[in-house]
C-alpha positions as CSV (number, residue, x, y, z in Angstrom):
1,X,201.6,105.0,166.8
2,X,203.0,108.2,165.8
3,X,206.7,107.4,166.3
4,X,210.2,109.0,166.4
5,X,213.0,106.9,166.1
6,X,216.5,107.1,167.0
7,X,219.6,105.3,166.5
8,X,222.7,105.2,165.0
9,X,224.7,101.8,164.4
10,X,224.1,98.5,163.0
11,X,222.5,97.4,166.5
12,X,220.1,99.7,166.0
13,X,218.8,99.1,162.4
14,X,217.1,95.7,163.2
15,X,214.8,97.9,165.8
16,X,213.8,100.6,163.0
17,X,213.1,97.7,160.6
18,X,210.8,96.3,163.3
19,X,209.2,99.0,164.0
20,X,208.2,99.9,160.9
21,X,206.9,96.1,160.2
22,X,205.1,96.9,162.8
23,X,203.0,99.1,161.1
24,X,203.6,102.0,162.6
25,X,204.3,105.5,161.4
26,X,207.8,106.7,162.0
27,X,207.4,110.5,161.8
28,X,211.4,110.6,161.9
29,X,214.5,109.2,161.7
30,X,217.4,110.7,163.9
31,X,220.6,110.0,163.8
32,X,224.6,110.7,164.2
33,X,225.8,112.8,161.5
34,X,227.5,111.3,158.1
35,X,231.7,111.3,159.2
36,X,234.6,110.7,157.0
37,X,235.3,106.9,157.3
38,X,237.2,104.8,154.3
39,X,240.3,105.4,152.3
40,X,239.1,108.4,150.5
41,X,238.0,109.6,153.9
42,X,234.7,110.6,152.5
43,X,231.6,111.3,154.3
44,X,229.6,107.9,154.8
45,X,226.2,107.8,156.2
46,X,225.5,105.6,159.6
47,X,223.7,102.4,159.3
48,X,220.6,103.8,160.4
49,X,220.9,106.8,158.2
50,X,221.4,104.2,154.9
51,X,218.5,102.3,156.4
52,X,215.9,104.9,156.5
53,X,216.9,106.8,153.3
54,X,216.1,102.4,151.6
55,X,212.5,102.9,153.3
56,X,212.1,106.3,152.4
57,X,211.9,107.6,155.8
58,X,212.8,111.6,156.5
59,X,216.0,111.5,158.3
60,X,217.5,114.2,160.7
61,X,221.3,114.7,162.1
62,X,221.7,117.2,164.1
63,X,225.0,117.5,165.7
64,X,223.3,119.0,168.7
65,X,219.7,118.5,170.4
66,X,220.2,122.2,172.9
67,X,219.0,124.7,170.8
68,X,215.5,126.1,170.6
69,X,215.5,125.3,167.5
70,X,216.1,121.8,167.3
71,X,213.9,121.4,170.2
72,X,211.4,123.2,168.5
73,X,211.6,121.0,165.3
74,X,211.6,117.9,167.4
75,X,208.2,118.7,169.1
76,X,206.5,120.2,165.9
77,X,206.5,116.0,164.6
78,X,203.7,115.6,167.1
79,X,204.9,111.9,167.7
80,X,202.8,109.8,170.2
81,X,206.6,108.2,171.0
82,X,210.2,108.2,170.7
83,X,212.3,104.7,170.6
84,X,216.0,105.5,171.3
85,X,218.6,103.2,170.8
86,X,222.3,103.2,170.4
87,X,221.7,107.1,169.8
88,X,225.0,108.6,171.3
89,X,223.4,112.1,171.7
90,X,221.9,112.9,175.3
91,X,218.5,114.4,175.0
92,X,217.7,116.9,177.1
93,X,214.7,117.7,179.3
94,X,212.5,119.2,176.5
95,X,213.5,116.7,174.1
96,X,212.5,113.6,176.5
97,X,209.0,115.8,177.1
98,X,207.9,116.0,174.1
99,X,206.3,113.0,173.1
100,X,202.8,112.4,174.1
101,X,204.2,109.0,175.6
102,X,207.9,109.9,176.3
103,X,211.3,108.3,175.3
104,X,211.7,104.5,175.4
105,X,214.9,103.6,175.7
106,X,216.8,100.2,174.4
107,X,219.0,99.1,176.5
108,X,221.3,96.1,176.3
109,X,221.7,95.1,179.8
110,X,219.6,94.1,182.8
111,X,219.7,97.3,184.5
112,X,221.1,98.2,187.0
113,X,223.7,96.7,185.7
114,X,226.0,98.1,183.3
115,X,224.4,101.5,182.7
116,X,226.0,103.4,179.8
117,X,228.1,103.3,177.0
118,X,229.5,99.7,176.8
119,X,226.8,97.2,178.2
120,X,227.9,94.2,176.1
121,X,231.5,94.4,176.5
122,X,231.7,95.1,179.8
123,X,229.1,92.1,180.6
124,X,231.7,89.4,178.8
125,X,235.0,91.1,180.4
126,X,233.4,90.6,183.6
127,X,232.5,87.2,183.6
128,X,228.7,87.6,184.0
129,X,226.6,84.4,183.3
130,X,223.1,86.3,181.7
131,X,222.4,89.3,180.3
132,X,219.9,90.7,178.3
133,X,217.7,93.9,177.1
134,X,215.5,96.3,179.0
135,X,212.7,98.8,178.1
136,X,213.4,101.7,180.1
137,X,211.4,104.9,179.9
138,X,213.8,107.9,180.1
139,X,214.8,110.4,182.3
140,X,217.4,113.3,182.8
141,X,219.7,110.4,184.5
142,X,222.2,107.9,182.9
143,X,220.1,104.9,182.0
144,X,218.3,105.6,185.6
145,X,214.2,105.3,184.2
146,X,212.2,102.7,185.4
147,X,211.5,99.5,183.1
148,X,208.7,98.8,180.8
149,X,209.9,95.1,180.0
150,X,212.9,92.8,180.3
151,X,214.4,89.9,178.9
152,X,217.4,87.7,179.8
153,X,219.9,85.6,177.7
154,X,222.7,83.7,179.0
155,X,226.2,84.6,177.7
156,X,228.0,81.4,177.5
157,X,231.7,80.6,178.3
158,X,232.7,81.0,174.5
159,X,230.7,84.3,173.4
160,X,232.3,87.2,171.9
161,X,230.9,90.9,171.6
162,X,230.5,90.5,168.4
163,X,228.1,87.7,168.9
164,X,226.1,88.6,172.3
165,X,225.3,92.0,169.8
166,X,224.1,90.2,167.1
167,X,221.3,88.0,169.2
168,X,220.6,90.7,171.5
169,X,219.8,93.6,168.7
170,X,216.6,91.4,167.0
171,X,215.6,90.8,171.1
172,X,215.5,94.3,171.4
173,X,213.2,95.0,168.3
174,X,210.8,92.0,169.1
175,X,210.6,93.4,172.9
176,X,209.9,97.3,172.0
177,X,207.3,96.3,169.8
178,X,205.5,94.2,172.3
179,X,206.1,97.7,174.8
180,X,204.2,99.5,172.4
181,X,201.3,97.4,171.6
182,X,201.3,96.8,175.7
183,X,202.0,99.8,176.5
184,X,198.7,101.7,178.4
185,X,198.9,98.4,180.4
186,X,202.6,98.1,181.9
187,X,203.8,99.2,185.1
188,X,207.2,100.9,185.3
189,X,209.5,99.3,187.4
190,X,211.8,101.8,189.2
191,X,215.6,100.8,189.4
192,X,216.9,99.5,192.5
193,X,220.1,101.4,193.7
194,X,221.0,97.6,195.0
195,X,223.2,96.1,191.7
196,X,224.0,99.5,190.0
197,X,227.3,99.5,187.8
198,X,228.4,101.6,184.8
199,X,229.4,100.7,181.4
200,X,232.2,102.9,180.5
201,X,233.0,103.3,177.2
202,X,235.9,101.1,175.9
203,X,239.3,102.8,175.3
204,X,241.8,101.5,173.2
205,X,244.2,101.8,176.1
206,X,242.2,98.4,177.6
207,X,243.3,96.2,174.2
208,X,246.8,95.0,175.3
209,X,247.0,92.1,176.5
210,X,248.9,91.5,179.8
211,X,249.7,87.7,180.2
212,X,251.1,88.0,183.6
213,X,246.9,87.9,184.6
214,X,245.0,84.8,184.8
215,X,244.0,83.3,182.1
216,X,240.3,83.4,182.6
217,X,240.6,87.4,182.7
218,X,243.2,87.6,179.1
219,X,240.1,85.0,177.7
220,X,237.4,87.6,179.1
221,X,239.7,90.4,177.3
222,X,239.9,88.5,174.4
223,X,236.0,87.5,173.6
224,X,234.6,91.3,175.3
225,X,237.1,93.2,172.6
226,X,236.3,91.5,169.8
227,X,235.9,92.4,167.1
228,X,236.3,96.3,168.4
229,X,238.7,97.6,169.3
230,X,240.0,94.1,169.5
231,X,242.6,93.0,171.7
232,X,246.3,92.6,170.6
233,X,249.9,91.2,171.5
234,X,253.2,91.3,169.7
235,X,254.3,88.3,168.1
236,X,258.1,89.1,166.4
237,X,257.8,92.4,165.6
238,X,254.1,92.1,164.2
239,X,250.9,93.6,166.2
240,X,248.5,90.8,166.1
241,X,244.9,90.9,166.7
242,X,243.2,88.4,169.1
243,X,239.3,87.8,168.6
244,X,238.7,84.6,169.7
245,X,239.8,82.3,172.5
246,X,239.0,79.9,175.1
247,X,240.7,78.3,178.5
248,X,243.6,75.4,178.4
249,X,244.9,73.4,180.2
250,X,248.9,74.4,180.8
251,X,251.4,76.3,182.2
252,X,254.4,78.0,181.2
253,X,256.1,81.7,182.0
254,X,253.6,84.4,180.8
255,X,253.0,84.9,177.2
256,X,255.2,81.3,176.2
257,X,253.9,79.6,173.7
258,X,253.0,76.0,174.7
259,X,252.2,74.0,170.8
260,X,251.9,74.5,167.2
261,X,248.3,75.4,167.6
262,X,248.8,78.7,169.7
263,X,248.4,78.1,172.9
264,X,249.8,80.4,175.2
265,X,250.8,80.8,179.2
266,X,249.3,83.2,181.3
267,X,250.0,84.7,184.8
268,X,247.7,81.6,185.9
269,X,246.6,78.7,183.5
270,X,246.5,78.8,179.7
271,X,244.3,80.1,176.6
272,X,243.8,78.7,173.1
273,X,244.0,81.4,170.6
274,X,241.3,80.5,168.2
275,X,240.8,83.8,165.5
276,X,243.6,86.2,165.0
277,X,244.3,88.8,162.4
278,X,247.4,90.4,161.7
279,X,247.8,94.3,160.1
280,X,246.4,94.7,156.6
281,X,245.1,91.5,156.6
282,X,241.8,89.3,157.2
283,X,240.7,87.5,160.3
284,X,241.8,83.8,160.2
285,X,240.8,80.3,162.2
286,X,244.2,79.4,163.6
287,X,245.0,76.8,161.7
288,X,245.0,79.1,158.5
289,X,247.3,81.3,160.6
290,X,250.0,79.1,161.1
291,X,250.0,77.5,157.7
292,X,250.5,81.0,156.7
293,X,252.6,82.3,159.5
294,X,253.8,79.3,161.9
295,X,254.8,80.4,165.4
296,X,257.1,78.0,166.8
297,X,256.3,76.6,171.0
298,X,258.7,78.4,172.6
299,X,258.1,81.9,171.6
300,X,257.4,84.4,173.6
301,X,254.6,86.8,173.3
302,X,254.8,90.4,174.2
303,X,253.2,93.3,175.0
304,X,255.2,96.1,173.7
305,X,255.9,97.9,170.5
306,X,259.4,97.8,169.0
């Protein structure tokens, strides 16, 4: 097929590279515009960008799809298709009309749930057990079309975002290449309005960590942040990043810590801290922490800038 693909981050480049193993014809690439990022706060291209410029694929970046003229550009590719995923740009009505087949969307939840911005995060803050990718035709509503295909994957009790997005962006390329060889043959599935929740995007606002909550919600924090925006407690006077934990037993006033090893009191119950990274530095097992930076049982962990 004739296809137009768009995307923008590293969750998306495993699709593109799919799709063009595939063997089919990518007409072009969209994707977010090139932004300053780095020290020298020079303009770097998006994963998706740097992908398609290795396999010599024309790549568009609008900063806008409304105009005429855009919208005019867009339909004069002629595309039999258009795979969207991880975009960040709405399309609008003449954009989604003008492939002979519509926009397929790749979505990484099983809708209803968690329509929008932050599917995988929100999944592991939230405690669910499964989630998983859909193949969802668009249409002018938030992650509202009906789905082509869908495939579930437990979570686990130890997952981190960073993980659930690594085994869910390969699903999503093997699945939308089985939508488009199937696709004359599939029935669309509408949503049901039963189930529906939203995704909102993460703010940085969400990363402290309050220990007077449960443990099993400052572990759900913990493993759904990580590694972005990641979430953080003081320890002295040093902002320290959490990115990996799991539930202990113990008790103590909130934010004590209970060993050597970093484990630490909550409003209810316990968590190991397992990966932590303080300011400038790498991410370290805890082990390598202490033996750098020993925290003593007793201390008490804190939630607010000096």
């Amino acid at each position: 097929m004739r296809v137009i693909f768009m995307g923008t981050p590293d969750f998306s480049v495993p699709v593109l590279d799919a799709l063009v193993g595939a063997g089919h014809e990518i007409a072009a690439v969209y994707c977010q515009p090139p932004r300053p990022a780095g020290r020298g706060k020079k303009d770097r291209p998006t994963p998706v960008h740097a992908r398609a410029k290795a396999l010599d694929l024309t790549v568009r970046h609008p900063v806008s799809l409304k105009s005429p003229e855009e919208q005019d550009a867009f339909a004069a590719l002629n595309a039999d298709v258009a795979v969207v995923v991880a975009y960040g740009l709405l399309l609008p009505q003449p954009i989604l009309d003008a492939p002979a087949q519509g926009c397929l969307n790749i979505h990484a939840s099983l809708l209803p749930r968690w329509r929008g911005a932050a599917p995988i995060h929100r999944a592991i803050m939230s405690g669910d057990v499964k989630t998983g990718i859909c193949i969802m035709r668009m249409e002018a509503g938030l992650d509202t079309g009906p789905v082509l295909l869908r495939q579930a994957t437990a979570i686990g009790p130890h997952v981190t975002t960073a993980q659930l997005h690594d085994r869910l962006a390969p699903m999503g390329a093997e699945l939308i290449v089985e939508a488009l060889a199937r696709l004359p043959e599939l029935t669309p599935e509408p949503q049901t309005e039963e189930g529906v929740t939203y995704a909102s995007k993460i703010d940085k606002a969400e990363a402290r960590v309050d220990w007077t909550r449960p443990a099993v919600e400052v572990d759900r924090q913990i493993r759904g942040l990580s590694p972005f925006p990641g979430a953080w407690t003081m320890i002295g006077g040093d902002r320290i990043k959490l990115l990996a934990s799991k539930l202990a037993e113990g008790q103590g006033a909130p934010g004590k810590v209970l060993n050597d090893k970093l484990r630490v009191a909550c409003g209810d119950g316990a968590i190991d801290l397992l990966r932590l990274q303080r300011a400038g530095k790498g991410a370290q097992d805890t082990d390598v922490f202490v033996r750098g930076w020993p925290v003593a049982a007793g201390t008490r962990l804190n939630t607010e800038e000096d």
